[in-house]
N, C-alpha and C positions, 0 to 999 in steps of 0.2 A: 572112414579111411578106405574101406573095404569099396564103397558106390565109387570114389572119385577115382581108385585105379581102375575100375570096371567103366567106367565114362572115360580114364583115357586110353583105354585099351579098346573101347570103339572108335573114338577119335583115329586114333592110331590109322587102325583098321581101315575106316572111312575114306582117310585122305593122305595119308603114306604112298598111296603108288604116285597120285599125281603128285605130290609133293616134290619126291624123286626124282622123279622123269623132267620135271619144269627145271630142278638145280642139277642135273645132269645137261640138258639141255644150253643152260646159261654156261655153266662151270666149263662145259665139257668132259669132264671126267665122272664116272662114275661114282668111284669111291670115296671124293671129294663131297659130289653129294650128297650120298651116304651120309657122310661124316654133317652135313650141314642139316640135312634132314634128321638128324639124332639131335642134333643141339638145338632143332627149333622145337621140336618136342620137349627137351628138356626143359627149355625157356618158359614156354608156354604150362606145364606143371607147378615149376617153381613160382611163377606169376600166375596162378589159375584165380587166385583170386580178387584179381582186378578185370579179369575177364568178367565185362557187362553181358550178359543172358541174350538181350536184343539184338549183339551182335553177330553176324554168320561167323561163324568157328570156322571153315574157311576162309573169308578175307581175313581174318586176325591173324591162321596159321601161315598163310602166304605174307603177310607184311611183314609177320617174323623173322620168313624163310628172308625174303629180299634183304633185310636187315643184317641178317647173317653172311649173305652173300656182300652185300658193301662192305660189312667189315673183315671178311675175309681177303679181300682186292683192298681197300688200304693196309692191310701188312703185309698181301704178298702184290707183288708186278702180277698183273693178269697176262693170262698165256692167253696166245688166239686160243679162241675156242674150237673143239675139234666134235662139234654137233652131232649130235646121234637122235638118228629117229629108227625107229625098231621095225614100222611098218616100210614096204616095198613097193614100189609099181611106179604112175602117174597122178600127178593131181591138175585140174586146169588152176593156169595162172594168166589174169587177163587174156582172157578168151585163146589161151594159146595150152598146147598139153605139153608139160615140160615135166622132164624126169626127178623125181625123190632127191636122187644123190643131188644135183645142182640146185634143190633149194636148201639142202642141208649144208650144201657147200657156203653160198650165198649168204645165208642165217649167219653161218659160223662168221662169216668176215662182219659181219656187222659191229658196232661199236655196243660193248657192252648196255649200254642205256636204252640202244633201240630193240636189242637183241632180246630185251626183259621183254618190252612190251610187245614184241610181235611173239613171243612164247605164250604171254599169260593171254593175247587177242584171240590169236589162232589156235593156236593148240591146247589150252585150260580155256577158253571158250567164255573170259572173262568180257563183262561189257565195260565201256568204259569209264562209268563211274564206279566199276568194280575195282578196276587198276587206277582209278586216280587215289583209292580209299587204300590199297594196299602199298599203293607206291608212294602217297602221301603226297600227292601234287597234282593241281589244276586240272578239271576235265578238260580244258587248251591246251594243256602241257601236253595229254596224253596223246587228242589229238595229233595236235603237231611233231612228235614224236612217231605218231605211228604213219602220218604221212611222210614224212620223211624217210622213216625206213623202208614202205614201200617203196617209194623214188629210187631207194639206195639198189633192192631187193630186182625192180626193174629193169636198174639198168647194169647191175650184174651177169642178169640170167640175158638179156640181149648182148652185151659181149659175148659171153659163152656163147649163143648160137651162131655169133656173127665170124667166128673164130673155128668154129667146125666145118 
């Protein structure tokens, strides 16, 4: 008893911040994440024992977290998302230097489905058989998803410039 809380209190440890921050990210709200990152830990406890060894305890605790998150958005209407990135400045985007706030802006408008997958690409640094195994769908789904959302993400951030 004593090794399994001490294993998931490294778990914990490990992979609680990104956890956070990817269902903040999606969510938009903080505390909601919170609340979603507690309950994938807890999942993930109660069912520790069907957890296969061979698999990364990451992709298992992220398909949980995603899990959590769909069925949170079917009992509630999802709210646009109001995106939060912590860090500050520029990042180039298509060879152009575009400001933090307008892709957090851009992010946020995205449609929940795309919004997962440019979070776990870009920002949790997921490959894409990483997010086809957490999201449970096609490494073509993902592609095509996350093309798309750049499309989407492109031509956002060129209105906004086109518009200033």
């Amino acid at each position: 008893m004593q090794d399994k809380l001490r294993w998931m209190n490294e778990i914990m440890d490990e992979h609680g911040d990104y956890l956070k921050r990817t269902a903040a990210i999606i969510t938009g709200e903080t505390s909601l994440a919170e609340d979603l990152v507690q309950e994938t830990f807890l999942n993930f406890y109660r069912n520790s024992s069907r957890f296969r060894r061979e698999a990364k305890v990451r992709t298992y605790l992220y398909r949980i977290l995603m899990n959590n998150i769909k069925m949170h958005y079917r009992k509630n209407k999802p709210k646009e998302c109001a995106f939060e990135l912590e860090r500050a400045g520029s990042v180039s985007f298509e060879n152009e230097i575009v400001d933090v706030m307008d892709i957090n802006n851009a992010v946020s408008k995205l449609k929940p489905i795309y919004r997962q997958i440019v979070v776990l690409h870009y920002f949790d640094g997921m490959s894409i058989d990483e997010i086809s195994e957490v999201m449970d769908i096609g490494n073509s789904a993902v592609k095509m998803r996350l093309k798309r959302a750049r499309e989407q993400l492109s031509r956002q951030l060129s209105e906004g410039r086109d518009t200033v």
